[in-house]
C-alpha positions as CSV (number, residue, x, y, z in Angstrom):
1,X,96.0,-39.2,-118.9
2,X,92.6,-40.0,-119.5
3,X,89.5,-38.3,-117.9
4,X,85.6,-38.8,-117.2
5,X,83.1,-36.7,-116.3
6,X,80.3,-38.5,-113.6
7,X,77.3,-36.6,-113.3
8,X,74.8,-36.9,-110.4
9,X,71.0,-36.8,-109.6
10,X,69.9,-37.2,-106.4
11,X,67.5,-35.8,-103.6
12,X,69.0,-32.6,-102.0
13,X,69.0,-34.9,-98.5
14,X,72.2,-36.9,-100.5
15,X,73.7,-33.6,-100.7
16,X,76.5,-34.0,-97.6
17,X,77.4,-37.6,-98.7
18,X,77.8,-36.9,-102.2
19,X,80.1,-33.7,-101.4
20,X,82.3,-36.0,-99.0
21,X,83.1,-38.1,-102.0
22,X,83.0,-35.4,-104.5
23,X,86.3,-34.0,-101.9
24,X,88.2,-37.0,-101.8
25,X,92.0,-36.5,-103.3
26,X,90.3,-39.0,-106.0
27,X,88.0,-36.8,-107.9
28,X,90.2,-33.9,-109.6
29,X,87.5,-31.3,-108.8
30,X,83.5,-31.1,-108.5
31,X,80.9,-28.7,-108.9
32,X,77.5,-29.2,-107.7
33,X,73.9,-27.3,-108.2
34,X,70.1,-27.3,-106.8
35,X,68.2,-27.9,-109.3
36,X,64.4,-26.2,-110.0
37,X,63.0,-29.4,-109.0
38,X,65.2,-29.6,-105.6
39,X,67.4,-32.4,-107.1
40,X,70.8,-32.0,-106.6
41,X,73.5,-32.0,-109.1
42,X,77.3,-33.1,-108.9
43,X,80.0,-33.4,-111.8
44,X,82.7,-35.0,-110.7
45,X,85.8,-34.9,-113.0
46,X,87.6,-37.9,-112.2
47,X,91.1,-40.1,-113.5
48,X,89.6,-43.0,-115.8
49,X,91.5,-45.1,-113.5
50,X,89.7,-44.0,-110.7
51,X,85.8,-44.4,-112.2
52,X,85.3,-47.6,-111.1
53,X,86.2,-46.6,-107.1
54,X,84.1,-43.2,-106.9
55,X,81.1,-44.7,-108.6
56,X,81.4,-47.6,-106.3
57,X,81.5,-44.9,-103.2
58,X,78.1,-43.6,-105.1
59,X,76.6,-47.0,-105.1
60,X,76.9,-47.0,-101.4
61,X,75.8,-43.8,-100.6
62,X,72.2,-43.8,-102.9
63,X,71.6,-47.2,-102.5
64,X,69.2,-48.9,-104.8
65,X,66.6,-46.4,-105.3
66,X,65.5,-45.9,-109.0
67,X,65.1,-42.4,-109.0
68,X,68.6,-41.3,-108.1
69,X,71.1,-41.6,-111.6
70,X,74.4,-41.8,-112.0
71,X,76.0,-41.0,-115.8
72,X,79.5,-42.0,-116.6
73,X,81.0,-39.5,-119.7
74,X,84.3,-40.0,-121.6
75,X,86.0,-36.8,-122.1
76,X,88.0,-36.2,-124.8
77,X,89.8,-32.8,-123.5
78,X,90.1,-31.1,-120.4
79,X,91.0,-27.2,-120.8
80,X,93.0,-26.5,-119.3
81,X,95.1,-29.5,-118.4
82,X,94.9,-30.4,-114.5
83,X,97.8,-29.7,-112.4
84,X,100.6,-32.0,-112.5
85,X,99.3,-32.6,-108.5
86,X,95.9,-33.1,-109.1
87,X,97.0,-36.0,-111.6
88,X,99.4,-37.5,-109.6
89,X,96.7,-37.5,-106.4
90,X,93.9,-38.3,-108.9
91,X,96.0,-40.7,-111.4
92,X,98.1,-43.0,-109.5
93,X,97.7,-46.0,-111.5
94,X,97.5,-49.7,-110.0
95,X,99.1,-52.4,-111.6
96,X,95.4,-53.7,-112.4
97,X,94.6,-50.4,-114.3
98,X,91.1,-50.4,-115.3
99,X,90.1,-47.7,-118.0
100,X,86.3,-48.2,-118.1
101,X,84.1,-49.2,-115.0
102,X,82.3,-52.3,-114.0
103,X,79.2,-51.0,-115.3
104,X,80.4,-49.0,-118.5
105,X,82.3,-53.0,-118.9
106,X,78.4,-54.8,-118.4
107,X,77.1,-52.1,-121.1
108,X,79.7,-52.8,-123.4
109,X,79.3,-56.9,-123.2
110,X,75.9,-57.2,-122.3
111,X,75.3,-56.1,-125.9
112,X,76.9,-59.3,-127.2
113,X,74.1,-61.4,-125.9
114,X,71.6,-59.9,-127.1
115,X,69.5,-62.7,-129.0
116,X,67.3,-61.2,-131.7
117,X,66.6,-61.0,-135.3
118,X,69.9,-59.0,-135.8
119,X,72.0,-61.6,-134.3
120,X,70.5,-64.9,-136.1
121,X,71.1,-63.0,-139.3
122,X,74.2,-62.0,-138.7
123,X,75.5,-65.5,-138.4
124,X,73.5,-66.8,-140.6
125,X,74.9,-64.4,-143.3
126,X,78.4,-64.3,-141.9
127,X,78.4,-67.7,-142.4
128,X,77.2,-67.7,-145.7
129,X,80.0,-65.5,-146.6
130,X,82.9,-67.7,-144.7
131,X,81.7,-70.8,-146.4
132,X,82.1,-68.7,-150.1
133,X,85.9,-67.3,-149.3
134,X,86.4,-71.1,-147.8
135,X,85.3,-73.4,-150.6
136,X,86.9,-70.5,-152.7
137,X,90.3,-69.8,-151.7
138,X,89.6,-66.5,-150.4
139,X,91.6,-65.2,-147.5
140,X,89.8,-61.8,-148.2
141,X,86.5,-62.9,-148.0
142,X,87.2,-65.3,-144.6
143,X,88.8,-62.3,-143.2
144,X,85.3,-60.0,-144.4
145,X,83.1,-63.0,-142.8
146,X,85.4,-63.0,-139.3
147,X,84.7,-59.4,-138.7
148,X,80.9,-59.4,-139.3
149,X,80.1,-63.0,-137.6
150,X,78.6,-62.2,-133.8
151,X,80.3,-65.2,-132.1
152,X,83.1,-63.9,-129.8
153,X,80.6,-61.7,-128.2
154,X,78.7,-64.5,-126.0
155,X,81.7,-66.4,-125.2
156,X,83.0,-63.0,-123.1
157,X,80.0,-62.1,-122.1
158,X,79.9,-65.7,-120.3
159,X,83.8,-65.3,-118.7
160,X,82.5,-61.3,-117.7
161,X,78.8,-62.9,-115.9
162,X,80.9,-65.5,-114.1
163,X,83.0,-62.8,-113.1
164,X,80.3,-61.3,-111.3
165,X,78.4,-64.3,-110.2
166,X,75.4,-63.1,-112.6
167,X,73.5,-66.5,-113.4
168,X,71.1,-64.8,-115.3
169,X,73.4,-63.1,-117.6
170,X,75.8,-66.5,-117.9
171,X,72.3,-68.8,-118.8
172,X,71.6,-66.0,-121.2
173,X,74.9,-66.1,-122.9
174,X,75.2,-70.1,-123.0
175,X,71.7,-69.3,-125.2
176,X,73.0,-67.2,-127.4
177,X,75.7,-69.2,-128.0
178,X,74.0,-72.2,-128.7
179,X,71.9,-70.4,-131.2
180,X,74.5,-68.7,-132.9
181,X,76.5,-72.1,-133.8
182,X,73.1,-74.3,-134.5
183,X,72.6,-71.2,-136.9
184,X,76.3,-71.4,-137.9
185,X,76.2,-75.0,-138.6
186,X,72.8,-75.8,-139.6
187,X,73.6,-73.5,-142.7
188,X,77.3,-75.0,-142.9
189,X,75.7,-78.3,-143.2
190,X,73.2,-77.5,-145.6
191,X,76.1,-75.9,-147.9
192,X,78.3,-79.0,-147.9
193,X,75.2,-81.1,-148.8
194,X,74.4,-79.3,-151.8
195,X,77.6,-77.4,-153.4
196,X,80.4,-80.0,-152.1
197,X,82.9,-78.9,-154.4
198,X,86.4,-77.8,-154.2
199,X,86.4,-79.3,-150.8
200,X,90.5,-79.3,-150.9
201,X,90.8,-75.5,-151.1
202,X,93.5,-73.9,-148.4
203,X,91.6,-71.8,-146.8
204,X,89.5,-75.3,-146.1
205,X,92.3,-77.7,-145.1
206,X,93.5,-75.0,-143.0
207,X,90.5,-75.4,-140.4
208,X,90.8,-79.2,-140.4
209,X,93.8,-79.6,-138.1
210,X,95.2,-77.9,-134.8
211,X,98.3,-77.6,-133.1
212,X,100.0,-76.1,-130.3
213,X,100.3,-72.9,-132.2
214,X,96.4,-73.0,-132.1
215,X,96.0,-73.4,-128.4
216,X,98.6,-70.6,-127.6
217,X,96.9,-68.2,-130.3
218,X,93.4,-68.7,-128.8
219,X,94.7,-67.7,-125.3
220,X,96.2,-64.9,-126.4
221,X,93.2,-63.7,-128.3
222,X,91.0,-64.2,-125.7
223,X,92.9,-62.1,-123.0
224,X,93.6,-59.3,-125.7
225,X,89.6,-59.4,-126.1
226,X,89.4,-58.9,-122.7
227,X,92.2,-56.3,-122.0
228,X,91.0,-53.9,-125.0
229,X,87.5,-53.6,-123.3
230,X,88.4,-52.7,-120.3
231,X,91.1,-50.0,-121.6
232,X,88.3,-48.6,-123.5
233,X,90.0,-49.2,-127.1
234,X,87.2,-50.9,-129.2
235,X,89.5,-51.0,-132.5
236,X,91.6,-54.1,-130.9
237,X,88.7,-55.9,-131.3
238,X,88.5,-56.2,-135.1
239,X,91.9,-57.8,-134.9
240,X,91.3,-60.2,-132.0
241,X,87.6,-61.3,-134.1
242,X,90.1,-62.1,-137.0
243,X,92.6,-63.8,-135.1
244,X,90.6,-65.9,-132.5
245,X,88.5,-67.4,-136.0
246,X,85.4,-68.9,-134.2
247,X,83.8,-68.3,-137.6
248,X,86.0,-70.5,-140.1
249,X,86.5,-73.7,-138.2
250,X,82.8,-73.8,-137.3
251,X,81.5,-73.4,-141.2
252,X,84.3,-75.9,-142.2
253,X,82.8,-78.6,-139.5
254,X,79.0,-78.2,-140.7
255,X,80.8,-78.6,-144.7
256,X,82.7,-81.2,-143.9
257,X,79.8,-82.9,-142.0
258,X,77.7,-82.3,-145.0
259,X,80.1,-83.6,-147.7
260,X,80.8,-86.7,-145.5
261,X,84.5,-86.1,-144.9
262,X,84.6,-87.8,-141.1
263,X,88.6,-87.0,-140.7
264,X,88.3,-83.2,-142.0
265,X,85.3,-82.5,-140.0
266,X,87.1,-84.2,-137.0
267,X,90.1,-82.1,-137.3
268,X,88.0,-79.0,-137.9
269,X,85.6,-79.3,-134.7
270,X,89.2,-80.0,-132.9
271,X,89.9,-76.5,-133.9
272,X,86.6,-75.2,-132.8
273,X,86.6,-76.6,-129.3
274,X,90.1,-75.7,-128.7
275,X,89.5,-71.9,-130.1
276,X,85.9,-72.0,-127.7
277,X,87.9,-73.3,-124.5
278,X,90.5,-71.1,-124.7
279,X,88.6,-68.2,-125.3
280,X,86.4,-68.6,-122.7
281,X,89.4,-69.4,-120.0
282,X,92.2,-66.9,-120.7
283,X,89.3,-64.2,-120.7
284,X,88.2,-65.6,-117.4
285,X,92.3,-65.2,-116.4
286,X,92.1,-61.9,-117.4
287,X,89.4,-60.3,-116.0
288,X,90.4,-61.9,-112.3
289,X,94.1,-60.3,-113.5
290,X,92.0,-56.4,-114.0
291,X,90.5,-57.2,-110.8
292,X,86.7,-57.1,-112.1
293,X,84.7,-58.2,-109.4
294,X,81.0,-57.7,-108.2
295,X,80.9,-54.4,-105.6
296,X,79.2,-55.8,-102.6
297,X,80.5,-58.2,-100.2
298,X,77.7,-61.0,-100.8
299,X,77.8,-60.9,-104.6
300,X,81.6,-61.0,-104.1
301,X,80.6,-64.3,-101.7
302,X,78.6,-65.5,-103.9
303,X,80.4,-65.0,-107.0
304,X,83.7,-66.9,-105.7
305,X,81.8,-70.2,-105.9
306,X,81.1,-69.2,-109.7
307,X,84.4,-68.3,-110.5
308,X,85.9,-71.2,-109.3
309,X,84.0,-74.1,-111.2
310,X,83.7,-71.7,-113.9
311,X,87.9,-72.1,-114.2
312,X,88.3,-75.8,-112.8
313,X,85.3,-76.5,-115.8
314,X,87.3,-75.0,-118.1
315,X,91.2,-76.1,-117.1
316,X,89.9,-79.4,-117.4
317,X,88.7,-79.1,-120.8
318,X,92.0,-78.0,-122.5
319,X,94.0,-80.1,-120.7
320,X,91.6,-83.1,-122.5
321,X,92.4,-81.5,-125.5
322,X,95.4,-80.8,-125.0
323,X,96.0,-84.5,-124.4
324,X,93.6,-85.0,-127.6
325,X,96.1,-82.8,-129.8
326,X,99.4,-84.4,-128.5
327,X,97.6,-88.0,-129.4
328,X,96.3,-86.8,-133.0
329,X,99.8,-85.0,-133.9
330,X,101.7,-88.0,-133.0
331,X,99.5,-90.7,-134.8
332,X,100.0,-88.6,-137.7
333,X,104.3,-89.0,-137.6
């Protein structure tokens, strides 16, 4: 089983709330402390499963006021090991088990929006190497230029802010986006203008057509994206940036635009939408399937309007291309 520590700073008024949740069956055990300056401390040892409930009970207690903190640890080993019934009282896992909380989740994403100097770069340069392995035949070099390119970041980040009704997170994220492929293509473009050569390479032809197989591969990526985040296990998402590939079929679209092949550059921004859309709904599906939701009542009000255009926008989307794909693979027999 998994553990985390939460740590607690308040006013030594909080004191009889905070110990009422400190004693529920939840929390494994507590300790707590004045501090010099009359704050009072708590560390809670809690069930990773049980994070997001305590800190939510927290929430309620302090309120909004900026000089009370809450810290969420990971520990990596309790010494020694909790009683088999403090597990089973603090570790009885949902079906909907959530290893990392709704904030710890809003850290973790909130980084992929993040539009600066870094990010423009990174595409631009990731890019820059996708285009090479392409035009190439490199597999090695795609896969290098899949792992470093930023552009699976602000597609979750937008399923995760419509998850929680957050407009300004979701406008931030569509931004992001939209920078990231101008960047991606702009520089695609520019490469298929002046170095249009080998333009029947594999690796290139491969991003110029999508079928079926494509759809249910961007599906699954997407909810494996999701699902590693909110287990905690980062590493997954190496594999799922390599196997979702917003990265290749973007680059291949601005070359193919470039070089002037209309058919190739079709087929390829096929690919992208289909990878974008899927992404973007089967994350969606999977966070309403860990039960990620805003903690109030009224941001859970207001975020059902969200979540439900957010879905019909995007249901409606593949089932166009969907219908675009069956058409296309059919002309071709």
């Amino acid at each position: 089983m998994a553990y985390k520590e939460i740590q607690i700073y308040c006013p030594k008024e909080k004191f009889d709330e905070i110990a009422l949740i400190a004693s529920q069956p939840e929390v494994i055990e507590f300790h707590s402390a004045l501090q010099k300056d009359k704050t009072t401390y708590f560390s809670l040892l809690v069930a990773s499963e049980k994070v997001q409930l305590i800190t939510d009970r927290i929430q309620h207690a302090l309120g909004k006021n900026p000089t009370y903190r809450t810290i969420v640890m990971t520990v990596d080993t309790v010494i020694p090991k909790p009683d088999a019934q403090s597990e089973d009282e603090a570790g009885k896992k949902s079906q909907k088990f959530i290893g990392v909380s709704r904030e710890e989740l809003l850290e973790i994403i909130s980084k992929g929006v993040m539009l600066d100097y870094n990010f423009f770069l990174l595409a631009v340069f990731s890019t820059i190497v996708a285009a090479i392995g392409l035009l190439e035949d490199n597999v090695a070099v795609v896969i290098g230029a899949m792992v470093i390119a930023p552009l699976l970041g602000p597609n979750l980040a937008l399923a995760f802010a419509a998850s929680l009704g957050d407009m300004d997170m979701m406008k931030q994220a569509i931004k992001t986006n939209l920078v990231g492929f101008s960047a991606c293509l702009l520089v695609a473009f520019l490469i298929g203008k002046l170095w249009p050569y080998n333009l029947e390479s594999q690796e290139l032809l491969m991003r110029t057509d999508v079928g079926f197989d494509g759809v249910i591969l961007a599906i699954v990526s997407g909810a494996t994206a999701v699902l590693s985040l909110t287990k905690g296990i980062s590493s997954v998402m190496v594999g799922v940036m390599v196997a979702v590939a917003l990265l290749p079929p973007a680059t291949t679209f601005g070359i193919m635009l470039g070089a002037e092949k209309w058919p190739q550059a079709y087929g390829a921004f096929l690919l992208l939408t289909v990878n974008i859309v899927c992404v973007n709904l089967s994350a969606k599906l999977a966070l309403l399937y860990k039960g990620v939701k805003p903690r109030t009542w009224y941001e859970k009000k207001s975020a059902k309007s969200t979540i439900f255009w957010y879905l019909l926008f995007w249901a409606i989307a593949l089932s166009v291309l969907l219908v675009v794909i069956y058409l296309k693979s059919n002309s071709q027999v």
